[in-house]
BALOBA-1460 file (C-alpha; in Angstrom, 3 decimals):
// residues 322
<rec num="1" residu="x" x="59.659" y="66.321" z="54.737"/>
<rec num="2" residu="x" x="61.432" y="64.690" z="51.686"/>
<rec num="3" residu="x" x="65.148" y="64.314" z="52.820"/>
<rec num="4" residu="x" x="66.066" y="63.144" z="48.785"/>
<rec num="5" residu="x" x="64.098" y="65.515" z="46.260"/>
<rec num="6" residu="x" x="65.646" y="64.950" z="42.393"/>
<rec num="7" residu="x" x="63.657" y="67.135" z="39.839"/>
<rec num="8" residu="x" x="63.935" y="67.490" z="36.089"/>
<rec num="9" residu="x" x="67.468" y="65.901" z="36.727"/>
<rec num="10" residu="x" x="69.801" y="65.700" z="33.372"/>
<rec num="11" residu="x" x="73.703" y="65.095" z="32.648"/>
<rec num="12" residu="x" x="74.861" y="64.872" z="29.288"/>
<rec num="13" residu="x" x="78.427" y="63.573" z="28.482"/>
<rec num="14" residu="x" x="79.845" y="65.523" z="25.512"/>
<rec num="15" residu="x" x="80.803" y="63.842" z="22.313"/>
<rec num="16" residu="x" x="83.868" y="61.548" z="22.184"/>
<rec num="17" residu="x" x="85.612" y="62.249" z="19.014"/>
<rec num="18" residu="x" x="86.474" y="65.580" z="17.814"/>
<rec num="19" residu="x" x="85.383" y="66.944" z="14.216"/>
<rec num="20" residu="x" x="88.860" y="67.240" z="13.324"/>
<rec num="21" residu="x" x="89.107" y="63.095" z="14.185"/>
<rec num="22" residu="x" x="86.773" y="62.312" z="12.410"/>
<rec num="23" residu="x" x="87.282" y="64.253" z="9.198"/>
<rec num="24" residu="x" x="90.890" y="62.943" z="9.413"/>
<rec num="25" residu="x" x="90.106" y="58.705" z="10.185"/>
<rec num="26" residu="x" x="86.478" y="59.297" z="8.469"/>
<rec num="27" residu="x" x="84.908" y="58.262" z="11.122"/>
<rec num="28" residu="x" x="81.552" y="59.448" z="12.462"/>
<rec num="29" residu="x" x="80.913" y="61.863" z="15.296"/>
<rec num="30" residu="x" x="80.290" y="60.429" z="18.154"/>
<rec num="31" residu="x" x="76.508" y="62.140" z="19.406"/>
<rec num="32" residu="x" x="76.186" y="62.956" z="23.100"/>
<rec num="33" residu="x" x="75.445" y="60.707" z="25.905"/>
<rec num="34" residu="x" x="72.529" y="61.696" z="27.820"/>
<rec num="35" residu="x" x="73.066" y="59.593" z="30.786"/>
<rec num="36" residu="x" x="70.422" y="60.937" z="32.891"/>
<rec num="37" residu="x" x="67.675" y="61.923" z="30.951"/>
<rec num="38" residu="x" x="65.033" y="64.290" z="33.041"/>
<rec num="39" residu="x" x="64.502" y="62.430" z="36.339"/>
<rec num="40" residu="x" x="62.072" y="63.235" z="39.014"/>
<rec num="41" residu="x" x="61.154" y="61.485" z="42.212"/>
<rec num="42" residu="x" x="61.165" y="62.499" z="45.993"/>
<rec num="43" residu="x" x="62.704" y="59.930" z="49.320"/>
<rec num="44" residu="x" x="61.229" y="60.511" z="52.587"/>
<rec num="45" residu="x" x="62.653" y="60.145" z="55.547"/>
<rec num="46" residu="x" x="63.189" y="56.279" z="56.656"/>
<rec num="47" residu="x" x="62.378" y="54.964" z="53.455"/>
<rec num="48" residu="x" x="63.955" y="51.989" z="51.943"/>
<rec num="49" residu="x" x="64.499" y="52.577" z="48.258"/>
<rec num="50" residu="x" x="65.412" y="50.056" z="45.618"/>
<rec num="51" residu="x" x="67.376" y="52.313" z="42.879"/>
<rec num="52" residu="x" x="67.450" y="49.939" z="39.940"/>
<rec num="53" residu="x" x="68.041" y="49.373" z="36.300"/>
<rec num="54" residu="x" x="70.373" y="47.629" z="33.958"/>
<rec num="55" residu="x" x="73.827" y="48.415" z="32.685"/>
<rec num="56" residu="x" x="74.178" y="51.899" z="31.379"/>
<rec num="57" residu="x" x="70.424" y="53.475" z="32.657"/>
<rec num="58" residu="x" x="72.148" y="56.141" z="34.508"/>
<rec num="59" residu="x" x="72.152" y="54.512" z="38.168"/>
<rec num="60" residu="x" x="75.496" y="55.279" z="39.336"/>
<rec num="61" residu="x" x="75.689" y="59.136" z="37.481"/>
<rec num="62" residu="x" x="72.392" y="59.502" z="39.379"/>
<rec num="63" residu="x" x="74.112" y="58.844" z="42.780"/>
<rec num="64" residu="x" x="77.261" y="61.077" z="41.816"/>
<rec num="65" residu="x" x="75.347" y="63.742" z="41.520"/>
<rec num="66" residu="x" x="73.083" y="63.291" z="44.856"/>
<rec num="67" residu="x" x="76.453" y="63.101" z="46.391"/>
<rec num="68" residu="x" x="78.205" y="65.930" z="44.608"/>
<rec num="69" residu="x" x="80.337" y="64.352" z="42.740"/>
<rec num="70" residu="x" x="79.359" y="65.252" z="39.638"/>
<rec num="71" residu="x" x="77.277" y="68.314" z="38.459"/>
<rec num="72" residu="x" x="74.298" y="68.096" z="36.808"/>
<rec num="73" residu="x" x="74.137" y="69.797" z="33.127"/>
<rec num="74" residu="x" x="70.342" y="70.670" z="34.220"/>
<rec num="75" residu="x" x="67.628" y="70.098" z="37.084"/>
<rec num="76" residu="x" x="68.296" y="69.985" z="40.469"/>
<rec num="77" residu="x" x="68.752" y="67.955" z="43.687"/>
<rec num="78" residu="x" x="68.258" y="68.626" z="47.313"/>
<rec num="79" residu="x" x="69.739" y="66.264" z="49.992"/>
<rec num="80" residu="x" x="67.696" y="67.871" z="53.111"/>
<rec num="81" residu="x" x="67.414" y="70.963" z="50.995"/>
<rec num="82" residu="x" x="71.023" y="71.629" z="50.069"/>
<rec num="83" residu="x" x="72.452" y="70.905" z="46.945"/>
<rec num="84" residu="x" x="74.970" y="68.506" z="46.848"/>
<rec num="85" residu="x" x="77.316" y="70.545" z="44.739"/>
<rec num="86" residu="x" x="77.388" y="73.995" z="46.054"/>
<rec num="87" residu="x" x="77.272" y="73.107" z="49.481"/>
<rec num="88" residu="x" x="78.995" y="69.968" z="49.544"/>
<rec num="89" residu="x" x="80.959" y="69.850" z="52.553"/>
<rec num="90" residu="x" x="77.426" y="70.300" z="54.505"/>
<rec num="91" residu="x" x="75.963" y="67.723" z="52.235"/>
<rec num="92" residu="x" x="78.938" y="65.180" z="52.878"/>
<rec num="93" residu="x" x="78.299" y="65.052" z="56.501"/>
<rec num="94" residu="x" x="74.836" y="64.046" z="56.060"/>
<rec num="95" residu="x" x="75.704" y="61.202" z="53.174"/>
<rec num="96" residu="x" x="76.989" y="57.861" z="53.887"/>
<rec num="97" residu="x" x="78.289" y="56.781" z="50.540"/>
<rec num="98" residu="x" x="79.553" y="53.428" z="49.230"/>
<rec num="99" residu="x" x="80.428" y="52.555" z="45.846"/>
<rec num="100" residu="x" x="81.031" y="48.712" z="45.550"/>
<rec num="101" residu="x" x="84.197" y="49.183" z="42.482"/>
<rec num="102" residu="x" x="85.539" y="52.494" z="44.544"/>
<rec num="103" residu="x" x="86.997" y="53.080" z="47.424"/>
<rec num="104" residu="x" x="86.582" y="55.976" z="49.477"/>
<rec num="105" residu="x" x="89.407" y="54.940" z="52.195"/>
<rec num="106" residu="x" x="93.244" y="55.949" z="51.682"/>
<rec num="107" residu="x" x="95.729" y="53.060" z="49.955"/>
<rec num="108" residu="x" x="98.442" y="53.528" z="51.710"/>
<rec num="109" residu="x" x="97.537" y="54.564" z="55.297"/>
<rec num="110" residu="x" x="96.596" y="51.245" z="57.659"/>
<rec num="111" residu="x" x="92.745" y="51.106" z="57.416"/>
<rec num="112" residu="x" x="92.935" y="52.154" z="61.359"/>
<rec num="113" residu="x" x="94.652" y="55.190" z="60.294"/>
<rec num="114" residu="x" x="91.760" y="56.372" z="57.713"/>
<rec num="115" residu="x" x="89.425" y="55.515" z="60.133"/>
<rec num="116" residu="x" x="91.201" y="57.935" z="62.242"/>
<rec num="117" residu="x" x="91.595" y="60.481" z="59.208"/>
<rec num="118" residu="x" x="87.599" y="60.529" z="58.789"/>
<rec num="119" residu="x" x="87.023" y="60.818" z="62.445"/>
<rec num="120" residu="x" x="88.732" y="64.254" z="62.476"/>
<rec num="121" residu="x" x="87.333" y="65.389" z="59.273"/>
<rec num="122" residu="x" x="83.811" y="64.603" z="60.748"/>
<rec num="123" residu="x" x="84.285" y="65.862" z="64.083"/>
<rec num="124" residu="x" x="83.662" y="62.685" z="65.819"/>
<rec num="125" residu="x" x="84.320" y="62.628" z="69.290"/>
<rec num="126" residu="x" x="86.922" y="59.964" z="69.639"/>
<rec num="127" residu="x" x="84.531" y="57.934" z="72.203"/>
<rec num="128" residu="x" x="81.284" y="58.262" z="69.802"/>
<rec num="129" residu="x" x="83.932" y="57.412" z="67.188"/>
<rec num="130" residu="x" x="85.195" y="53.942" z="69.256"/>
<rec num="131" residu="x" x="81.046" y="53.125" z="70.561"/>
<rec num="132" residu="x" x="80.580" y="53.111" z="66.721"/>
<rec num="133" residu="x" x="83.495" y="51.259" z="65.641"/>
<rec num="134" residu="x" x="83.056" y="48.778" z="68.104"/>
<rec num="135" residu="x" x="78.978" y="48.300" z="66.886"/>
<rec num="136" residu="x" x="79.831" y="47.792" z="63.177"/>
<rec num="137" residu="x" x="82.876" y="45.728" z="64.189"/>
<rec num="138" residu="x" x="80.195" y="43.246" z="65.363"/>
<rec num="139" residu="x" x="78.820" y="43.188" z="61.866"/>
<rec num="140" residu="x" x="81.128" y="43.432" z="59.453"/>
<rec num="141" residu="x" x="84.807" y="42.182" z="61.255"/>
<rec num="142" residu="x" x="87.198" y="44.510" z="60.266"/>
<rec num="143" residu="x" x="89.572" y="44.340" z="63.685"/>
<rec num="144" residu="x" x="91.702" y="41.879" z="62.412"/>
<rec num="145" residu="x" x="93.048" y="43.878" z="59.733"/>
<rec num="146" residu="x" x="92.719" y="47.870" z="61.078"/>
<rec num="147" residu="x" x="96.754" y="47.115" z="61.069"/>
<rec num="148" residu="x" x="97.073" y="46.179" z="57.096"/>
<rec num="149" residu="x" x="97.302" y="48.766" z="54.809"/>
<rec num="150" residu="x" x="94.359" y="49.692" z="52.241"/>
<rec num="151" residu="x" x="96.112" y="48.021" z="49.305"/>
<rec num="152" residu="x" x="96.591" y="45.384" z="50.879"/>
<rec num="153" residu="x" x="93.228" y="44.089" z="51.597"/>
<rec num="154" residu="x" x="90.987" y="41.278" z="50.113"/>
<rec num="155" residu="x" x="88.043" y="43.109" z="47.761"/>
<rec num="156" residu="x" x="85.695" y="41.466" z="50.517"/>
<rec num="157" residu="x" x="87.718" y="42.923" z="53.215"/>
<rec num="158" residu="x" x="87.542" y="46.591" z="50.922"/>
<rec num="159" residu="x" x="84.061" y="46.718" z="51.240"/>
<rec num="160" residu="x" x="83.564" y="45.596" z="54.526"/>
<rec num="161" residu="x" x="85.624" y="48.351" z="55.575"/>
<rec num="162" residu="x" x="84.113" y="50.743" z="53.065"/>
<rec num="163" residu="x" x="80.598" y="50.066" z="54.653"/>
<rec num="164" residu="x" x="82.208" y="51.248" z="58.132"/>
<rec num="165" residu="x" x="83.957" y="54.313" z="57.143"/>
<rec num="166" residu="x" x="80.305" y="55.152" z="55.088"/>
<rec num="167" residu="x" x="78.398" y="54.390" z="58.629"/>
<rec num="168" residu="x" x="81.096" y="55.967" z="61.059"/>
<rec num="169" residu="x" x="79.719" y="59.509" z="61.326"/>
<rec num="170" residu="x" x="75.894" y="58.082" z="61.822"/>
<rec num="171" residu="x" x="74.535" y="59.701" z="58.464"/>
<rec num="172" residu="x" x="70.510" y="60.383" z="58.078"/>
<rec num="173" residu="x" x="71.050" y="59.283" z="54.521"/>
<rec num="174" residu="x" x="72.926" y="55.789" z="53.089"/>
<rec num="175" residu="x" x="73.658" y="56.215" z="49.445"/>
<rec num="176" residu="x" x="74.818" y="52.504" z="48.619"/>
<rec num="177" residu="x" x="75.826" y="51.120" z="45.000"/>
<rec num="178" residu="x" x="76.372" y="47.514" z="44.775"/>
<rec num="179" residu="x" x="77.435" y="47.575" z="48.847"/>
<rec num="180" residu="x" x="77.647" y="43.921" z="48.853"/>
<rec num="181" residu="x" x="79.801" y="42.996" z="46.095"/>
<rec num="182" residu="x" x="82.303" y="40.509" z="46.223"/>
<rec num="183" residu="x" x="81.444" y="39.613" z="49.825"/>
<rec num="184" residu="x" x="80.340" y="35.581" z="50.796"/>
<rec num="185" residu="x" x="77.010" y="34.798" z="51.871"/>
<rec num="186" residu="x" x="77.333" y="35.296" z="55.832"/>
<rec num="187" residu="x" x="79.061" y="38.739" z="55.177"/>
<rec num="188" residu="x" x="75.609" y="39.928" z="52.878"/>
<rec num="189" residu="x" x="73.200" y="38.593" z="55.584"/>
<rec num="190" residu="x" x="74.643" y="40.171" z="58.578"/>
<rec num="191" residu="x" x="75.338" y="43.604" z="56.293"/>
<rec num="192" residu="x" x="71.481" y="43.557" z="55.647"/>
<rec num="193" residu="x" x="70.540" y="42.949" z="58.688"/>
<rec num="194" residu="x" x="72.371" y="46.245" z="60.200"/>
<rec num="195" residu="x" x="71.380" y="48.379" z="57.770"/>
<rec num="196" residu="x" x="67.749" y="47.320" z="58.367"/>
<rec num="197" residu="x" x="68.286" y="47.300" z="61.531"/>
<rec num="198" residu="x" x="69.424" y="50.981" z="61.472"/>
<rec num="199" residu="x" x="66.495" y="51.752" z="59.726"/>
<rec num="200" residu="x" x="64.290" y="50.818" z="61.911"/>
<rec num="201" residu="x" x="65.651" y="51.564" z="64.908"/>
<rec num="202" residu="x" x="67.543" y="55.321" z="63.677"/>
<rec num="203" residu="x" x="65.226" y="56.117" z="60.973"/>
<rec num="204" residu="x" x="67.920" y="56.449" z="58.476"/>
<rec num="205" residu="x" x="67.473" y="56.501" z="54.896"/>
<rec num="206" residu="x" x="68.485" y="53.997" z="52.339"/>
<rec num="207" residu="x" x="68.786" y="54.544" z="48.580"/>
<rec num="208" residu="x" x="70.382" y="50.807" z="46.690"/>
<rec num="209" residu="x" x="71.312" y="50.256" z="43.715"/>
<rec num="210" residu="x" x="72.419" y="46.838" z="43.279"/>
<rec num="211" residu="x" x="72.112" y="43.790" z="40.611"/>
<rec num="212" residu="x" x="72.073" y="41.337" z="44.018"/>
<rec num="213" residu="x" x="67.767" y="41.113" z="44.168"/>
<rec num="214" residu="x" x="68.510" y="39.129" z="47.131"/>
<rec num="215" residu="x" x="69.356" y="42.503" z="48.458"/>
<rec num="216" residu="x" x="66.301" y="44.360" z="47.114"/>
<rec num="217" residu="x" x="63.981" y="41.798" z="48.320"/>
<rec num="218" residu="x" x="65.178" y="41.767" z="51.701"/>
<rec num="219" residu="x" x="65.943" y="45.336" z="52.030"/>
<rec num="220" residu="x" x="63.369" y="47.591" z="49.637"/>
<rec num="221" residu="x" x="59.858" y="48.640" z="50.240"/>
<rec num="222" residu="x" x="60.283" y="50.873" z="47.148"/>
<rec num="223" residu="x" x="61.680" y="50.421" z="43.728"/>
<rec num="224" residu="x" x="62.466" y="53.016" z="41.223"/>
<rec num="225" residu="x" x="63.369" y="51.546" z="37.853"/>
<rec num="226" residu="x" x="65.362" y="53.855" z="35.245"/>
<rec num="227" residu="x" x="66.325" y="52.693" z="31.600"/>
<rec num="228" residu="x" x="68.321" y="55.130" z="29.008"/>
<rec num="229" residu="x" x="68.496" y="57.718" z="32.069"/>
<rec num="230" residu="x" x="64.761" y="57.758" z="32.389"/>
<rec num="231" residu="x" x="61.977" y="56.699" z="34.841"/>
<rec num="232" residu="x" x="60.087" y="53.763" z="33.712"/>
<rec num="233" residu="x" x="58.694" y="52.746" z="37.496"/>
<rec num="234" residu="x" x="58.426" y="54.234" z="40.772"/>
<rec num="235" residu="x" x="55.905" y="52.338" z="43.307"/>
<rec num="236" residu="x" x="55.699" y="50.122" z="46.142"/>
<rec num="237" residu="x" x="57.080" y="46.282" z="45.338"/>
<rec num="238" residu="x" x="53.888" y="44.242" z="46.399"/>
<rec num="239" residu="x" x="52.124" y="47.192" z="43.504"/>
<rec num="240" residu="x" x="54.619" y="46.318" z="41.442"/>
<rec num="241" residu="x" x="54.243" y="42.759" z="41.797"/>
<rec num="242" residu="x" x="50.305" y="42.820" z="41.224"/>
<rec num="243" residu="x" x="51.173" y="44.783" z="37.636"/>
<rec num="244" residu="x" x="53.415" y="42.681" z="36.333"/>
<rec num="245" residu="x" x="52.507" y="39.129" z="37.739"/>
<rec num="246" residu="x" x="48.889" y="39.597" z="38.825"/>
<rec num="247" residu="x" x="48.559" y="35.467" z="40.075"/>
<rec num="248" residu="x" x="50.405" y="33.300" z="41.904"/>
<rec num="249" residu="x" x="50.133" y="29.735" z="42.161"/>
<rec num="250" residu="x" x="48.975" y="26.835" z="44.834"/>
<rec num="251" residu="x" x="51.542" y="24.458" z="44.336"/>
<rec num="252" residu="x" x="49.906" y="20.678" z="45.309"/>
<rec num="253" residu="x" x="51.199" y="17.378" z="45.212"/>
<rec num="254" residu="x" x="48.535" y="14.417" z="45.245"/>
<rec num="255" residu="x" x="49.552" y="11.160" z="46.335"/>
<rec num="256" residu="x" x="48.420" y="8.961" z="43.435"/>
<rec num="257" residu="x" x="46.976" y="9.486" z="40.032"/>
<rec num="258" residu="x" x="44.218" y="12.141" z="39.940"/>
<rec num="259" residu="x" x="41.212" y="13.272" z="38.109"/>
<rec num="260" residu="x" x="40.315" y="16.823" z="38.307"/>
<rec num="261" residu="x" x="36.290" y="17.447" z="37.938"/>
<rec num="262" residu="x" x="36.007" y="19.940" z="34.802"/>
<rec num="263" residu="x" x="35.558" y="23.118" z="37.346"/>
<rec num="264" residu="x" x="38.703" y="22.742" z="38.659"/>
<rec num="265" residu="x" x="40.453" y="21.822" z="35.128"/>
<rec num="266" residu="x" x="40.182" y="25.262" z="34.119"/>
<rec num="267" residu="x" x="42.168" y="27.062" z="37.418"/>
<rec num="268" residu="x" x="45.081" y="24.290" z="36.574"/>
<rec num="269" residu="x" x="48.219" y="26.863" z="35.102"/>
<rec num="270" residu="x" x="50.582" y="23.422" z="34.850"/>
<rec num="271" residu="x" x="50.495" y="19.586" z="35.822"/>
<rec num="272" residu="x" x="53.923" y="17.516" z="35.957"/>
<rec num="273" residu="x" x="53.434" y="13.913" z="37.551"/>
<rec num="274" residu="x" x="51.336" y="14.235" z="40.772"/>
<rec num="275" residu="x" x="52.352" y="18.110" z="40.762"/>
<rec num="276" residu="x" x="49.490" y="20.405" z="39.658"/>
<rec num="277" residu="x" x="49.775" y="24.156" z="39.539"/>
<rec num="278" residu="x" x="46.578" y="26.373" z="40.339"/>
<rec num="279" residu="x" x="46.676" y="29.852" z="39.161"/>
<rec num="280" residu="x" x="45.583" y="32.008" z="41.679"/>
<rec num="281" residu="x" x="45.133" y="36.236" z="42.229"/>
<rec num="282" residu="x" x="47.470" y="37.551" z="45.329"/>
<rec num="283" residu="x" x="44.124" y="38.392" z="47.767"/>
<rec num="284" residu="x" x="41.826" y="35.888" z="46.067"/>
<rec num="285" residu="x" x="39.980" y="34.803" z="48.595"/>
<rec num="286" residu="x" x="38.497" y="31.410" z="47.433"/>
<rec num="287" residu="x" x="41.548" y="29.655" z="48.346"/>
<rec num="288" residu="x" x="40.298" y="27.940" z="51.396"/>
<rec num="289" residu="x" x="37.363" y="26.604" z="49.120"/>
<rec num="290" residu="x" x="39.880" y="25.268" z="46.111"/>
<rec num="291" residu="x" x="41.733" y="23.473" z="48.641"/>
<rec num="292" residu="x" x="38.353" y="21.923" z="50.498"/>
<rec num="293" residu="x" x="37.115" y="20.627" z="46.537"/>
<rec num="294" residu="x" x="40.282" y="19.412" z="45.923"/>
<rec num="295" residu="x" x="40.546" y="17.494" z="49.326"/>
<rec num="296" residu="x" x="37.293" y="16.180" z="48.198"/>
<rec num="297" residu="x" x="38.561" y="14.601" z="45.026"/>
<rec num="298" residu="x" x="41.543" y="13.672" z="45.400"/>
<rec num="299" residu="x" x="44.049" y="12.319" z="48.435"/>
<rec num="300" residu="x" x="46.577" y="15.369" z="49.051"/>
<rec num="301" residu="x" x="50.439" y="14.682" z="49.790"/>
<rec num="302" residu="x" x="51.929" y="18.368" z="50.219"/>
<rec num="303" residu="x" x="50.538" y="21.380" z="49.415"/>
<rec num="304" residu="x" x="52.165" y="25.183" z="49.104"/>
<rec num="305" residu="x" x="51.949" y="28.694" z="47.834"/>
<rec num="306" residu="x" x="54.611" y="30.129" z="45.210"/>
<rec num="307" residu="x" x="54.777" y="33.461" z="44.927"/>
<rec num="308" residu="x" x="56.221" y="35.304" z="41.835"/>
<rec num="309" residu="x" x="59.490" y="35.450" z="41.558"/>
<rec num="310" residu="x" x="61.255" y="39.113" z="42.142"/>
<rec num="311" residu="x" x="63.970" y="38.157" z="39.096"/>
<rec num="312" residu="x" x="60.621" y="38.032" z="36.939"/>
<rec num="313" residu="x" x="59.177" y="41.013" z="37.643"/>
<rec num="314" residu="x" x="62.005" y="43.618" z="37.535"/>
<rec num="315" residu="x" x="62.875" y="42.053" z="34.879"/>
<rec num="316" residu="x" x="59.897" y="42.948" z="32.700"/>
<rec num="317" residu="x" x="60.191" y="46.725" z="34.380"/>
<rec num="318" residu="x" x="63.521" y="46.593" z="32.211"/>
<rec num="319" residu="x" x="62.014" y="46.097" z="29.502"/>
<rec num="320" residu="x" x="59.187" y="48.609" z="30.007"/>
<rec num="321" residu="x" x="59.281" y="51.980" z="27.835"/>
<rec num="322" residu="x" x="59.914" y="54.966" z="29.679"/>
């Protein structure tokens, strides 16, 4: 069963400027914004899904309206076949939701005391609620501050609470845009871990949008790539990959001054001192055998396998048509 189904999504933002504006500054009307532009894709259950694209595709409208925040102006979405927006309380207490720049906790109670706040609106019994705490505590060390007020909080500290009130209720569904913002490099590593590791071990399903590829790559099976609201990818990474950068390259380092025989001249992608670069396809098989005529020509210091770079390929999804 899909627990995510979006189909023949669209929102439109109205124009800006009024006629009357316009005619009076003579200025031009401003035309409508269609942020999301007639999406359609399906999540299943336990899936990791990268949710990607760059500023202004329609990530983060997307994600409003799979959590109900916004309605769409047409289509549809089901979130374990409800719709977010007329039955959103029901919806809400199947979502875990974090928006990196937003804050979903209260600024002026303690950050205890909105922990508190969501227990009761979640009907969390208060030692399910404490068992829980206690887990992500371990993760993302909030206890030192559940006595500080919301405002008063570091944005590192924000999201690190943010990410607990989002997990506190044990959703089947993570909705997370740009999760890891603003937090150091121990803080992302540890997040990533638990949310993998509640993947795997809960089945619970992850939809990311993030610029962080660091996050993607260690996270994301998936990636679906939108541009001007629209789908320009949806696929596996490694198929990805193989579409946009079909080879990869044996990296070797020879050590002294080498001549190639002409066969192997022509598999060379780059040479720079004793560093040669061999082009090779991602399940070519006559690997073993380059290496073997090289070691027959030449004295090898170091040798290694580069794979293409993540950065690189999403990249040139971005700059795919729709």
């Amino acid at each position: 069963m899909n627990q995510i189904e979006v189909m023949d999504l669209v929102k439109i933002y109205p124009a800006r400027r009024r006629l009357f504006e316009c005619w009076k500054q003579d200025l031009e009307p401003s035309a409508a914004t269609h942020a999301v532009d007639g999406l359609n894709f399906s999540i299943s259950a336990g899936e990791r899904v990268g949710f990607l694209g760059p500023n202004g595709a329609g990530k983060s409208t997307t994600i409003k309206m799979m959590a109900g925040i916004l309605q769409p102006t047409s289509g549809r979405v089901a979130i374990l076949g409800q719709s977010p927006h007329q039955q959103r309380i029901e919806v809400c207490k199947k979502l875990g939701v974090v928006f990196g720049q937003r804050s979903q906790l209260y600024w002026d109670l303690k950050l205890e005391e909105s922990f508190e706040l969501l227990r009761r609106m979640y009907g969390i019994h208060p030692a399910d609620s404490q068992r829980r705490l206690n887990r992500l505590d371990a993760v993302l060390d909030f206890s030192s501050f559940l006595k500080n007020p919301v405002r008063n909080l570091s944005l590192g500290q924000r999201i690190r609470a943010d990410l607990a009130a989002a997990m506190l209720h044990n959703p089947p569904i993570l909705l997370l845009d740009e999760p890891t913002i603003g937090l150091d490099l121990d803080s992302k590593k540890k997040i990533r871990n638990y949310i993998k590791e509640i993947n795997l071990q809960e089945g619970t399903t992850v939809l990311l949008t993030t610029h962080d590829l660091d996050d993607v790559e260690w996270l994301c099976d998936r990636l679906i790539i939108v541009n001007h609201g629209k789908m320009v990818a949806d696929d596996s990474i490694d198929v990805l990959t193989e579409q946009i950068a079909p080879e990869k390259y044996l990296v070797v380092d020879f050590d002294a001054a080498y001549e190639l025989p002409p066969e192997l001249k022509g598999k060379v992608h780059k040479q720079e001192g004793l560093t040669c670069w061999f082009k090779i396809k991602h399940h070519d098989s006559s690997v073993p055998a380059l290496i073997a005529d090289l070691s027959a020509h030449c004295v090898i210091c170091d040798l290694s396998i580069k794979e293409p770079d993540i950065e690189d390929v999403v990249l040139a999804l971005y700059q795919r048509k729709a």
